[in-house]
C-alpha positions in Angstrom: -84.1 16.8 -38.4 -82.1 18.2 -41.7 -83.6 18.5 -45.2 -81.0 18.7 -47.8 -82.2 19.3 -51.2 -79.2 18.4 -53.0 -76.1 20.2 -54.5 -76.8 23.3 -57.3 -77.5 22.1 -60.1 -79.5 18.8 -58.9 -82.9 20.0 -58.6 -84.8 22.7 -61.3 -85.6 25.8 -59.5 -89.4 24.3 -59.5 -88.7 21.4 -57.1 -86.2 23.5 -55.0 -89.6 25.5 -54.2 -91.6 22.9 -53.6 -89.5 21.5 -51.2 -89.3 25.0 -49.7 -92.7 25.1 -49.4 -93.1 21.9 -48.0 -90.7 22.5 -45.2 -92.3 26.0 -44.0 -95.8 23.9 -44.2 -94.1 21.6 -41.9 -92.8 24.2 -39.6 -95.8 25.8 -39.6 -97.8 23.0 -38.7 -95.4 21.6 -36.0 -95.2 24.6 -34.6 -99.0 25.4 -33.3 -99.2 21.5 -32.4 -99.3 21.0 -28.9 -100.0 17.3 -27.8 -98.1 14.8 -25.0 -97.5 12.1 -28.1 -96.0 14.8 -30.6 -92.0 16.4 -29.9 -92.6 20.0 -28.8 -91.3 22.3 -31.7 -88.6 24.7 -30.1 -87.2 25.8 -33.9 -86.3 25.9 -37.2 -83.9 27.2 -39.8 -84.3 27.3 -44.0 -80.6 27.7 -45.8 -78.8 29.4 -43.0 -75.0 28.9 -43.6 -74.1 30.6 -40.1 -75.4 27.4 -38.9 -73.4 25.2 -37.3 -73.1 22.0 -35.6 -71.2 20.8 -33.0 -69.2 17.4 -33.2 -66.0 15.7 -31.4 -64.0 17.0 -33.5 -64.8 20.9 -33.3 -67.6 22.3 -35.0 -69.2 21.6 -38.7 -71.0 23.8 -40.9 -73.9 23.9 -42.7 -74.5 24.8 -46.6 -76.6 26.9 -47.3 -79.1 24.2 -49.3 -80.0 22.5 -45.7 -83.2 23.2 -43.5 -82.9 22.2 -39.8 -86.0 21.9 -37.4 -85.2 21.4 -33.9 -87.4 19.0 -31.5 -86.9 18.4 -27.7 -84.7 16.1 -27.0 -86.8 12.6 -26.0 -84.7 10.4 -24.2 -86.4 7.3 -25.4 -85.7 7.8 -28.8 -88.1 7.9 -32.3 -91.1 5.5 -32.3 -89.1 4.8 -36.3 -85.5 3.6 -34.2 -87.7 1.9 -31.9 -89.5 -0.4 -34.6 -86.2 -0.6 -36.7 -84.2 -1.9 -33.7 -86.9 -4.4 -33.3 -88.1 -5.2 -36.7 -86.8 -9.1 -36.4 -88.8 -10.3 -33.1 -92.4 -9.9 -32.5 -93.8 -7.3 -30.2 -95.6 -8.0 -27.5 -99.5 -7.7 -27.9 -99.2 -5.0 -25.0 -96.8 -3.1 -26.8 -98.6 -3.0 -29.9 -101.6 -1.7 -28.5 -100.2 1.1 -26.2 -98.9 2.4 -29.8 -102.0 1.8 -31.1 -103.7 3.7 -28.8 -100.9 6.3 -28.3 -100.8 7.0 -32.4 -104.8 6.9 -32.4 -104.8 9.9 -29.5 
């Protein structure tokens, strides 16, 4: 997952902090979480521009604006790609209530 709160000059100093904020609470949060339906946090990164990614084509980095957090990898993807990539038929009731019940745990 990558924050990026926008090029200088974008945000006011105020919002820049609140976003800051917001991420370490997020981090924070993540971190002490420990639960079978939840990613496990491994870690995280706020405006590190010795980060960098690799691609392809070589490597890519970072500026210094973007906050990474780093998940296990789950080989079924994101419960949001899931619903996306199904959003035009209907689920099956079975479906629907294992998330029910998975979400509600």
């Amino acid at each position: 997952k990558l924050l990026d709160w926008g090029e200088e000059g974008h945000r006011s100093e105020a919002e820049i902090a609140t976003l800051r904020a917001a991420f370490t609470q997020e981090v924070v949060v993540w971190h002490k979480l420990d639960h079978p339906n939840v990613t496990k946090f491994i870690g995280a990164t706020m405006g590190s521009s010795e980060l960098n990614l690799q691609t392809e084509n070589g490597h890519i980095g970072m500026p210094s604006n973007v906050c990474c957090v780093v998940v296990e990898y789950c080989p079924g993807g994101a419960l949001k790609s899931y619903l996306i990539k199904n959003r035009r038929r209907k689920l099956a009731f079975k479906v629907v209530v294992q998330l029910a019940l998975d979400l509600a745990r």
